[in-house]
N, C-alpha and C positions, 0 to 999 in steps of 0.2 A: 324596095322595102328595106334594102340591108343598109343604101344609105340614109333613110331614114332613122333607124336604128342610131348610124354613128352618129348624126348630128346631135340626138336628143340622148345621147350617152355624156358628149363632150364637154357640155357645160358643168356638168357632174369635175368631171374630169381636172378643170380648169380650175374649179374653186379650192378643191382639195390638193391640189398639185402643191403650194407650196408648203403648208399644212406639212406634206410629207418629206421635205426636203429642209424643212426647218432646222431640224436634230443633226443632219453632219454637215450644214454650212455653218452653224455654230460651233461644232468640234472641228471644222478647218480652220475653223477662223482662230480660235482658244490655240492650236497649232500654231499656225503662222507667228501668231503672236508671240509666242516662246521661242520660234525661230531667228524668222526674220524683222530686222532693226524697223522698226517705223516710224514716219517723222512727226516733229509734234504737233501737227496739227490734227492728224488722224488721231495721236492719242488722246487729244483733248475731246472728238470724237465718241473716242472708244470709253472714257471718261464719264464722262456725261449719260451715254444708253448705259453704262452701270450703274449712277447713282439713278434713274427713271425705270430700270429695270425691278430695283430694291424698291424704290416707290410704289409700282405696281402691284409687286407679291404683296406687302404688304396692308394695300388697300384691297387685293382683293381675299386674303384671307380673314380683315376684317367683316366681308359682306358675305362670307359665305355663313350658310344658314346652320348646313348640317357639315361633319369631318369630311365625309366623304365625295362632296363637291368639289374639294380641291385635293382628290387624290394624288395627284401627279406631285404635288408639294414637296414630297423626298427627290422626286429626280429633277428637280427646279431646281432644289436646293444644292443640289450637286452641279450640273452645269454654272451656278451662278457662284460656287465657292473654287472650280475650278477658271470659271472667267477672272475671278479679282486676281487669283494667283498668278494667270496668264498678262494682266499687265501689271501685276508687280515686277515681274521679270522684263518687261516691255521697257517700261519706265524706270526700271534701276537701271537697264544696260546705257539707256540716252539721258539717266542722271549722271553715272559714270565716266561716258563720253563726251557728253559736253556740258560740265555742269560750270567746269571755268570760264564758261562765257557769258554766266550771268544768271538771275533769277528765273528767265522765261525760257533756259534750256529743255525742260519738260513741259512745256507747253504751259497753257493760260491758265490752264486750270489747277495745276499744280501750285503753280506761282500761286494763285487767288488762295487756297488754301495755307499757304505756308507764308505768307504775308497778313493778310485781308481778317484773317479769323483769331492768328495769335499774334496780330501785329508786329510781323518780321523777328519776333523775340523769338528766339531757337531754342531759347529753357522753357518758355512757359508753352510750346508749341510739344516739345519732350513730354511736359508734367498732361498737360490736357491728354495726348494721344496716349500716355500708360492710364490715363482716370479712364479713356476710353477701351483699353485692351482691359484693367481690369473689370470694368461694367460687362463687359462682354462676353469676357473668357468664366471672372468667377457669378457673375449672378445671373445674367439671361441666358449661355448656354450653358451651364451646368443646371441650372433648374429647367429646362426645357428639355435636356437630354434625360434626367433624372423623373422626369412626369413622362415622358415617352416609353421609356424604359419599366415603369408602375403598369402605365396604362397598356404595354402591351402585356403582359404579367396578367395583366388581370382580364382582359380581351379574351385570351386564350383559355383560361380558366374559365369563361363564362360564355364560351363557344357552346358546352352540350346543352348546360342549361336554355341558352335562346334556342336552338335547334326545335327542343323538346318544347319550348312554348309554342315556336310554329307549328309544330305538329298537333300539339294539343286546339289551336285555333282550327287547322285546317279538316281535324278528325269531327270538333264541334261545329264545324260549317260557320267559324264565323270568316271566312278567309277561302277563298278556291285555289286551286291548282298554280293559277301561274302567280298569283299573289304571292304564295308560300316558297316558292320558287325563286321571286326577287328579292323576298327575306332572304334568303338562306344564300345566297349572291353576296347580298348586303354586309352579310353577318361576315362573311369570307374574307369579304375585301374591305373589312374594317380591322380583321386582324393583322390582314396584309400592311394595312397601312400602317396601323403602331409599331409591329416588326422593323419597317421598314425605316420610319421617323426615327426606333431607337438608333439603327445605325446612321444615318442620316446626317442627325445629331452630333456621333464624333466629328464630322468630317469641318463643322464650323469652330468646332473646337481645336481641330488641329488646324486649321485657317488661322484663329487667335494667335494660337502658337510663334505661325507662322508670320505671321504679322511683327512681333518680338524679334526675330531673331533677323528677320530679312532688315526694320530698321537698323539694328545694330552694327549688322554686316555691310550697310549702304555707307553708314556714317565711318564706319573704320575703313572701307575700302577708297570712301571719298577723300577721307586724310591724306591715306598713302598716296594716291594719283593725284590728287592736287598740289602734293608739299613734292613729291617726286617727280612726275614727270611736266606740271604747267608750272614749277615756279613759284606757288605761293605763300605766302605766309602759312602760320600756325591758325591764326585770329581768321586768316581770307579762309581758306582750307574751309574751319567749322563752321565759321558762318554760312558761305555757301553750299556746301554739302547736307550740313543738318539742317538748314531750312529746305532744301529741297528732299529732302527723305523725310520730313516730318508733314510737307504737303503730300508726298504722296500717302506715307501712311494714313495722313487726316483722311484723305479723298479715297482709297481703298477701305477705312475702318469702319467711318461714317455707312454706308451701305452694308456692309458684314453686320453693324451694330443695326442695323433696319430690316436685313433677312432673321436676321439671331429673335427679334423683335416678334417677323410675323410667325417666325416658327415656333416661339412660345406662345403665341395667339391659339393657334389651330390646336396644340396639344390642353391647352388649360382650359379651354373652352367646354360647354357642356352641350349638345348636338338639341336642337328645338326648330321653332318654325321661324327665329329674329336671329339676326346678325347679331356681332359681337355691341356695337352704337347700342343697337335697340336695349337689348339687354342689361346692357351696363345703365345706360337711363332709365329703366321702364323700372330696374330693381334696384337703384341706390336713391332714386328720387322719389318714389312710390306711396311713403310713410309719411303723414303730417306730423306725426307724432316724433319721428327719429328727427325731423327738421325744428322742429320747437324747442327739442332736448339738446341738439348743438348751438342754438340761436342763444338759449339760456347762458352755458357753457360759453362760449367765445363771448357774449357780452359782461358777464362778470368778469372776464380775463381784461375786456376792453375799458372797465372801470376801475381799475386797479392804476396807481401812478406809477409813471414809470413804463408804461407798456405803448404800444401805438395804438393811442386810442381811438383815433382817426378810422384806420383799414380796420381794426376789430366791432367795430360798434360798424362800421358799414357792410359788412358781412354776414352781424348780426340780421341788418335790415330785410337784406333781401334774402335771409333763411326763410322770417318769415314771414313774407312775402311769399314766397315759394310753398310754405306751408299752407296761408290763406288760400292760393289758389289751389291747391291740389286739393282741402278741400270742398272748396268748391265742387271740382268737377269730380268728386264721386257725389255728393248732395246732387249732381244731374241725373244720373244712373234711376231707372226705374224703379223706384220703391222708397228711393232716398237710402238704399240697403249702401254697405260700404263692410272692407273687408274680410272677415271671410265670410258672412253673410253674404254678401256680394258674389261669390263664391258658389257658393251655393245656391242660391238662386239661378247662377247662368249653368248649374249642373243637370239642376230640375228642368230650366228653357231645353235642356239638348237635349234629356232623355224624352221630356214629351213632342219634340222634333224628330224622334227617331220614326224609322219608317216599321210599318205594324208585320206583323208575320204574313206571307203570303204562300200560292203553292208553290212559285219559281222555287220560294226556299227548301220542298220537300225533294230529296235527292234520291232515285231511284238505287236500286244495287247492281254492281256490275254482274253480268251473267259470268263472262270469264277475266281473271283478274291475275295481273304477273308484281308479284313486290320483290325491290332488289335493292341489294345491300347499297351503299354509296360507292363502292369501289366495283361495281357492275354499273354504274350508271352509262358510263363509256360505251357499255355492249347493246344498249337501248336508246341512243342518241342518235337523231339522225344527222345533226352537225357532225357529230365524231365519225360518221359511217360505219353507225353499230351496225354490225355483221347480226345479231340477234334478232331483231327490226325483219331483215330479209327474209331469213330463215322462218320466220310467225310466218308472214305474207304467204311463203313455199308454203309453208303446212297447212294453213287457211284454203290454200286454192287444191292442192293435191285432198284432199280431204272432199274438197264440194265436187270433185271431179268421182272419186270414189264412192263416196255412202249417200250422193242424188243434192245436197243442199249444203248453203254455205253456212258453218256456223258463225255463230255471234264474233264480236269484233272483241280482242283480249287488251283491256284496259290496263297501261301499265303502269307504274310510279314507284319512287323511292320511300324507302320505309330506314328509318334512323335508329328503330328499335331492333332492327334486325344486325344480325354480322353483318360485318365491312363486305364480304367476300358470300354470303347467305343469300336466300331467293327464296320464296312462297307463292304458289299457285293458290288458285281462292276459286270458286265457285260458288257463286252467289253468296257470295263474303266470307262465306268456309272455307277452311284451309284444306285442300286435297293432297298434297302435297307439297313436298321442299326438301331442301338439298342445299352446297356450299360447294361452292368451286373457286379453281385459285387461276386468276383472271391471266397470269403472267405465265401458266406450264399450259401441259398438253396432260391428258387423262389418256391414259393406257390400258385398255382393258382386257383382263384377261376371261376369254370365250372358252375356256376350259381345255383347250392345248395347247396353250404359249409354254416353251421350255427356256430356265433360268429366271433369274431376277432381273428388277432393273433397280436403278438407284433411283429414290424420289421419295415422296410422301404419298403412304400408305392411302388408301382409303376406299371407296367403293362407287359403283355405278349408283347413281339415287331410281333410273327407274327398273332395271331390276335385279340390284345389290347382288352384280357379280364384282367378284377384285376384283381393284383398279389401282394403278399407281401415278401420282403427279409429276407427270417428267417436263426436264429444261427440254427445250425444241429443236438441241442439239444432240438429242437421243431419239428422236422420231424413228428412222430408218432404221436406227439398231434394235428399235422395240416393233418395228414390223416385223423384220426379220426372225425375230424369235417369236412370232407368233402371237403379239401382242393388238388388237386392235385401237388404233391412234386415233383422237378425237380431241376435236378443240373446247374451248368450255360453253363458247355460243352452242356449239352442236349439243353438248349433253346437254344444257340447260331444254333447247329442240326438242330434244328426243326423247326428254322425260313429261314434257309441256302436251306434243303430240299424243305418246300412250296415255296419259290422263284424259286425253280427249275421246281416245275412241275407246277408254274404259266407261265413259258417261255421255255417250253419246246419245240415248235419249232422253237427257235430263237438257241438252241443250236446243230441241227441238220442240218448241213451245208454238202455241196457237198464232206468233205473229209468222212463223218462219212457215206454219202449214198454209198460210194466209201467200205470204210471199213465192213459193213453189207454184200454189195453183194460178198464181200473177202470170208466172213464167211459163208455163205449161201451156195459158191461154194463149198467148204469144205466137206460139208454134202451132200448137195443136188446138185452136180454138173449138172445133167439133166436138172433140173428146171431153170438156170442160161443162160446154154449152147445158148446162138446167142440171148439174152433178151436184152442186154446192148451192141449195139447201135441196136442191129437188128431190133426189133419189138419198142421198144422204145428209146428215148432219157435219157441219165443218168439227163439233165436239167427236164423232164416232170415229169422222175418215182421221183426226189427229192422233186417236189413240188408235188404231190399227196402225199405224204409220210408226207410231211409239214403238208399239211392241217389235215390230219387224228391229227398229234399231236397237231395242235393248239386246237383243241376241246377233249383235253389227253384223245382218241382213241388207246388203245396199236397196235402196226406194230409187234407183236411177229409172229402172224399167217403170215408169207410170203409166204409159199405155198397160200395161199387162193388170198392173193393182186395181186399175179404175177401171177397165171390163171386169175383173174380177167381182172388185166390189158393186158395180152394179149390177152384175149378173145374181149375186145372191143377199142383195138388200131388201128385197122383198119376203124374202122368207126369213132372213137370219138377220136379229138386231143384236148380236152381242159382239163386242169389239174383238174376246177371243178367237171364236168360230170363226168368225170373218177373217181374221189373220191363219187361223190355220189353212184357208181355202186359198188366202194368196199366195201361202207359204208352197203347197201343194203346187197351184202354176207356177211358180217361180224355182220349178225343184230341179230345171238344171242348171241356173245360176247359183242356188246354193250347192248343188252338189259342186260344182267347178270350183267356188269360194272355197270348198274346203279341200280337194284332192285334184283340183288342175285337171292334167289330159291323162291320168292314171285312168287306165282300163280295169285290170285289178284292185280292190279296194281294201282295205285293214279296219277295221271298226271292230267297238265294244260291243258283246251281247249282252243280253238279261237269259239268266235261266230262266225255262220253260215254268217253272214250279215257280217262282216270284215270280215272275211275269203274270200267270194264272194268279194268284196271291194278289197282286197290285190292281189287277180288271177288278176284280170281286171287290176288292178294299173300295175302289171308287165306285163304280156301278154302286155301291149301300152306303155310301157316304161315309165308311167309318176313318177313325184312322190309322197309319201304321204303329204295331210294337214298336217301344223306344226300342229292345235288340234288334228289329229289323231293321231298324235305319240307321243306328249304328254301326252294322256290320254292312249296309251297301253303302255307307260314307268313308270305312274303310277300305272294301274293295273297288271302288271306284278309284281312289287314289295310286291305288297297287298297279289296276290296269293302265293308268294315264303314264305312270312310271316307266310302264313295260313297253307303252304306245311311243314315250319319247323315247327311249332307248332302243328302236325298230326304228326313229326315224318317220314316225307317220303320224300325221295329225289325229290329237286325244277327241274320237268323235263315235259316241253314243248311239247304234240304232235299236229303237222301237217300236211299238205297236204303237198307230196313231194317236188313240183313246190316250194314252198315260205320254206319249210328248211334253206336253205345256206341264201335269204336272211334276215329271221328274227334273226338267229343264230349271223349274222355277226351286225345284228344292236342292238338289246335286249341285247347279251352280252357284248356290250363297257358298258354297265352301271351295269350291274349284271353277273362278271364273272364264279360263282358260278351255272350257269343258266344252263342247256343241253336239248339244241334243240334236240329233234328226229321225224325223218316222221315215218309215219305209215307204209310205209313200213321197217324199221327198228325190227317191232317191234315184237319177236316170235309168233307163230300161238298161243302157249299150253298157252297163257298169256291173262287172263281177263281183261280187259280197264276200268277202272272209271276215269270219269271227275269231280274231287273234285271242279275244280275251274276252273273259264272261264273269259278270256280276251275279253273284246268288247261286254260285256252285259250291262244292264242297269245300272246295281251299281255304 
């Protein structure tokens, strides 16, 4: 099997191979070249793949459609302005060497251009190659470096704006997730690109430069070596020398002036679905009317004595010509419509082409939800091996391990409206929380006996805003050591995600998840299931019993115990309360153990006898509390929780069965922290002290 594997890896392998070896056999080679001497026939070689090299870029920046197809186009440009340099140097050293032996010392191709094109004249060979440096140097790359330069200016500046368009498409659903996501790609590495073209841009320009200054130095270095060391005349000297440095400047400039060329193509260009051809035809030839109006013009010019009335009046003809047929072929067009009628009509064609609203399109709301700033996206990546990613997964499963069921799955994504460095939890599209963390320190927090400071930025734990200070992660060990607890920013982001979770942990256990439990339960315990759901109960009753247990995070792990429970007394009792207080009852040394471990001895809150008797009587007659009675046991509950954390023992409430559910549901809207239990909850093998009492004198 493994060699299977290789074989159907290797052609993979094969294709791409040179692909990747492209980039430094081309920079050996641009080496060598500036090195070592080489003869002319390789330079004519080398010659020739740079003027077909310039050919190429510039034919394929004309077909590209959109900028961003020929991204690569800055570092083309560089390798290809670093090649011409590399045989100028090639070709001056073997102009210099042997240029006294004749025209064809630099090979054919030199000779071809510095003969064949300015007819062996060395002056008019001079005037052409400066008409070429300055085409070059002052109009196509100083205007292409100058539109590079705008357009990146302006790229950058219209970065938030596009952002906030994709965001607006993908909030209106006209646009999904990964759609939004190749935008915002797009938008990146189109700034990248103009950034990159502006510098780019110098580097052809200092190429022009260079082109000046290497002839000059070819032709002055060729005087001196020719009149000095072969012997030759003044007249031999210039002749052969400056025609062979005006071929090579022809045959290096010519290409520069063809890359100079496509690289003001790709920046002038406006990004559509047609090449640069198309466009340029579809919209200079388009108009009968603009073609009637110059056919006018150039024919009056053509009737004038004295003009060439020959090519003007034939110019005329086939304007309009040109005109006749184009319009024609809108007269073809459906309707006979033309212009922006035309226009309009194929606007009307697409919208009643559009496809009609469906339910695919109705998007459900996420249950749990994580937004994070763009400078956290790293920590939720699983290309990047966001550490955050793992840490959800941990919590998700230590969670279904603890409270009996797995919750829902936490939908993540980047939000643009938020900080760079900012995060928001959501629950069912509500925000529960958020926080701001700084992606490159450590959070240090202090647990109330760290001693000394540390240096860093201020700021606070988000889930439960004790200080904390932002340290560099070369202060980790010195902020253990004083007592500081070290955490990284995946972890808090963790840890404030998790408390949110089992602060609402029955708001995430919904009829599909009671559904999926009793899946699981059948599995195992298929007997225990068998005719439970709808027979003896309702799947709406056993959910809200199940509720209730989790809103007071009661774990539902024990199902064998809940479902004898609830079938032992569904025949008598249909209210989802009572039924939970009877499972709460069997399951009362699991909660007792949730709340005080293997503690024999136990610390809890009392109710005075006299409130207590007060609260039976209140409910038994259904009336309700004075506002000062429940004022004054919503202050001394807090006093007692105060006194419970400061003994060290967990803030938990015993009373009379009867008022359970209702003090539990009123004392904890204001101290969620709080855990009612009745006495019958409470194991037999467990001593009771009442450290602290609600509705005494105090």
């Amino acid at each position: 099997m493994a060699n299977l594997s290789t074989k159907l890896r290797l052609p993979n392998f094969k294709e791409t191979q040179w692909q990747i070896l492209a980039g430094p056999i081309l920079i050996m080679m641009i080496l060598a070249m500036m090195v070592l001497p080489l003869p002319a026939f390789l330079l004519d070689m080398l010659f020739t793949f740079n003027i077909v090299l310039s050919l190429m870029i510039l034919l394929v920046a004309m077909f590209t459609q959109k900028t961003l197809e020929f991204s690569s186009f800055p570092i083309v440009l560089l390798f290809a302005t670093l090649l011409r340099l590399a045989l100028n140097i090639a070709s001056t050293r073997i102009i210099l060497m042997e240029g006294h032996t004749g025209a064809g010392a630099a090979g054919h191709v030199v000779e071809a251009f510095g003969h064949f094109l300015v007819g062996g004249n060395f002056a008019i060979g001079i005037v052409v190659f400066a008409i070429l440096i300055i085409i070059n140097f002052m109009v196509i790359t100083k205007g292409a470096g100058r539109i590079a330069e705008v357009g990146a200016r302006f790229v950058l500046d219209g970065m938030p704006g596009k952002q906030m368009a994709i965001d607006a498409d993908l909030n209106a659903g006209l646009i999904g997730e990964e759609e939004a996501k190749r935008r915002r790609t797009e938008v990146t590495q189109e700034s990248d690109f103009y950034g990159s073209m502006d510098g780019a841009s110098k580097f052809v320009r200092g190429d022009a430069m260079a082109g000046l200054m290497i002839m000059a130095i070819n032709i002055i270095g060729g005087l001196i070596i020719g009149i000095v060391q072969h012997d030759l005349s003044f007249t031999e000297a210039a002749q052969t020398y400056t025609l062979l440095t005006i071929g090579d400047g022809l045959v290096a400039q010519i290409p520069a002036l063809i890359i100079s060329t496509a690289a003001g193509v790709i920046v002038t260009r406006v990004s559509n679905e047609t090449d640069v051809g198309e466009q340029m035809v579809s919209q200079l030839f388009n108009s009968p009317r603009v073609m009637i109006l110059a056919a006018g013009v150039i024919g009056l010019l053509g009737m004038i004595p004295g003009m060439p009335n020959t090519v003007f009046l034939l110019f005329t003809a086939a304007l309009l010509a040109l005109a006749w047929w184009l319009r024609g072929q809108q007269l073809k067009q459906p309707g006979g419509v033309s212009g922006t009628a035309g226009k309009l009509q194929s606007s009307v064609n697409e919208a009643t082409q559009a496809p009609e609203a469906s339910w695919s399109d109705v998007e459900m709301e996420d249950v749990l939800g994580l937004e994070v700033g763009y400078r956290l996206i790293a920590m939720v990546d699983d290309a990047q091996d966001g550490q955050l990613l793992i840490r959800i997964r941990g919590i998700r499963k230590k969670f279904a391990q603890k409270m009996g069921f797995l919750p829902p799955a936490i939908h993540i994504c980047d939000n643009l409206d938020l900080k760079p460095t900012a995060y928001r939890i959501l629950l069912k599209g509500v925000e529960i929380g958020s926080g701001e963390v700084k992606p490159e320190r450590l959070m240090a927090i202090d647990p109330g006996c760290a001693e000394g400071e540390l240096e860093g930025i201020a700021g606070l734990d988000p889930t439960f805003k004790l200080p904390a200070v932002w340290i560099d992660e070369v202060l980790r060990e010195h902020a253990q050591i004083m007592g500081y607890t070290v955490v990284d920013p995946a972890s808090v982001i963790a840890t404030h995600l998790n408390h949110l979770i089992e602060m609402h942990t029955d708001e995430l256990f919904s009829r599909q998840e009671t559904q999926l439990l009793l899946e699981r339960i059948g599995r195992d315990m298929p007997k225990l299931v068998e005719d439970f759901i709808p027979g003896i109960l309702s799947l709406s009753l056993f959910h809200k019993v199940l509720q209730n247990l989790l809103a007071e995070h009661i774990s539902i792990r024990d199902m064998r115990t809940i479902i004898d429970t609830l079938a032992e007394h569904a025949d008598t009792q249909h209210d989802a309360d009572e039924l939970t207080s009877q499972v709460r009852i069997r399951l009362g040394r699991a909660i007792t153990h949730q709340c005080f471990g293997n503690q024999t001895d136990i610390q809890v809150i009392g109710l005075d006898p006299n409130l207590e008797g007060l609260l039976i009587q209140a409910k038994q007659n259904g009336s309700p509390l004075e506002p000062g009675i429940a004022e004054k046991m919503i202050e001394q509950t807090g006093q007692a929780i105060s006194q419970q954390n400061a003994m060290g023992v967990a803030p938990v409430l015993l009373v009379n069965q009867s008022l359970r559910l209702m003090l539990s549901r009123f004392l904890r809207r204001v101290y969620p922290q709080l855990v009612v239990l009745s006495n019958l909850e409470i194991s037999s093998n467990r001593t009771v002290h009442i450290s602290n009492t609600i509705g005494g004198s105090q």
